[in-house]
C-alpha positions as CSV (number, residue, x, y, z in Angstrom):
1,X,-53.2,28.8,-44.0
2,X,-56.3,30.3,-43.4
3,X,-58.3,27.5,-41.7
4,X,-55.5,26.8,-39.2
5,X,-55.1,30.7,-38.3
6,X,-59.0,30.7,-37.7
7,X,-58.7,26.9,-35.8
8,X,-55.8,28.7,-33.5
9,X,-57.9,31.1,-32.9
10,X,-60.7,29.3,-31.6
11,X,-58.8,27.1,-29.7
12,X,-57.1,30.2,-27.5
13,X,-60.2,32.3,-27.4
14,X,-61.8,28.5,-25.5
15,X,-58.4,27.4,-23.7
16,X,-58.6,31.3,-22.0
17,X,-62.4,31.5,-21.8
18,X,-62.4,27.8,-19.7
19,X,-59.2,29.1,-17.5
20,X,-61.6,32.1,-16.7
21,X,-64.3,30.5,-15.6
22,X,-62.4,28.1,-13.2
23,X,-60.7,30.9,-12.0
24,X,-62.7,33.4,-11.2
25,X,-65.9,34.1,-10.3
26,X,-68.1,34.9,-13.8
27,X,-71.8,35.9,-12.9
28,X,-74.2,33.6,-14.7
29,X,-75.6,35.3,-17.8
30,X,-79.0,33.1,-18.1
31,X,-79.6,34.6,-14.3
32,X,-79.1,38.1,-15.1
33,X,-80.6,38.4,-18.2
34,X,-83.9,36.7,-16.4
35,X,-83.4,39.1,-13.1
36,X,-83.5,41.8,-16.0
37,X,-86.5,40.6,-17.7
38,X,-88.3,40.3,-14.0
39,X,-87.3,44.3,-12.9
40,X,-88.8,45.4,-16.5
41,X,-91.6,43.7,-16.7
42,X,-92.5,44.9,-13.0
43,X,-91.3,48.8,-14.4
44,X,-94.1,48.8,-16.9
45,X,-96.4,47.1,-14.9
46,X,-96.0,49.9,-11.9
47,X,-95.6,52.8,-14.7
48,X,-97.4,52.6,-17.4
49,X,-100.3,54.8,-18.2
50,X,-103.9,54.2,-17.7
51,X,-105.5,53.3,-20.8
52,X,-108.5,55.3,-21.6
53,X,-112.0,54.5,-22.0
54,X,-112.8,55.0,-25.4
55,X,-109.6,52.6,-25.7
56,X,-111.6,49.6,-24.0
57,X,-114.7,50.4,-25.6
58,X,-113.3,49.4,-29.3
């Protein structure tokens, strides 16, 4: 009983989750997470705090 509750399961969370995507438009993930990854890496780059001399001398 188990295995087919869990199987059922599965099955409607895909069935729903392919019906949304044809359906509508769903950002792509991949694309946002790198457009994220861009805008931090930029933040710290414009941001972050000198380092200090004695820093680079070691």
């Amino acid at each position: 009983m188990g295995i087919i509750r869990s199987t059922f399961h599965f099955m409607l969370g895909t069935v729903c989750g392919v019906y949304v995507a044809q359906n509508y438009d769903v950002p792509n993930i991949h694309k946002l997470y790198k457009t994220g990854l861009v805008i931090a890496k930029h933040y710290e780059e414009n941001y972050r705090k000198p380092k200090k001399k004695e820093d680079e001398d070691l």
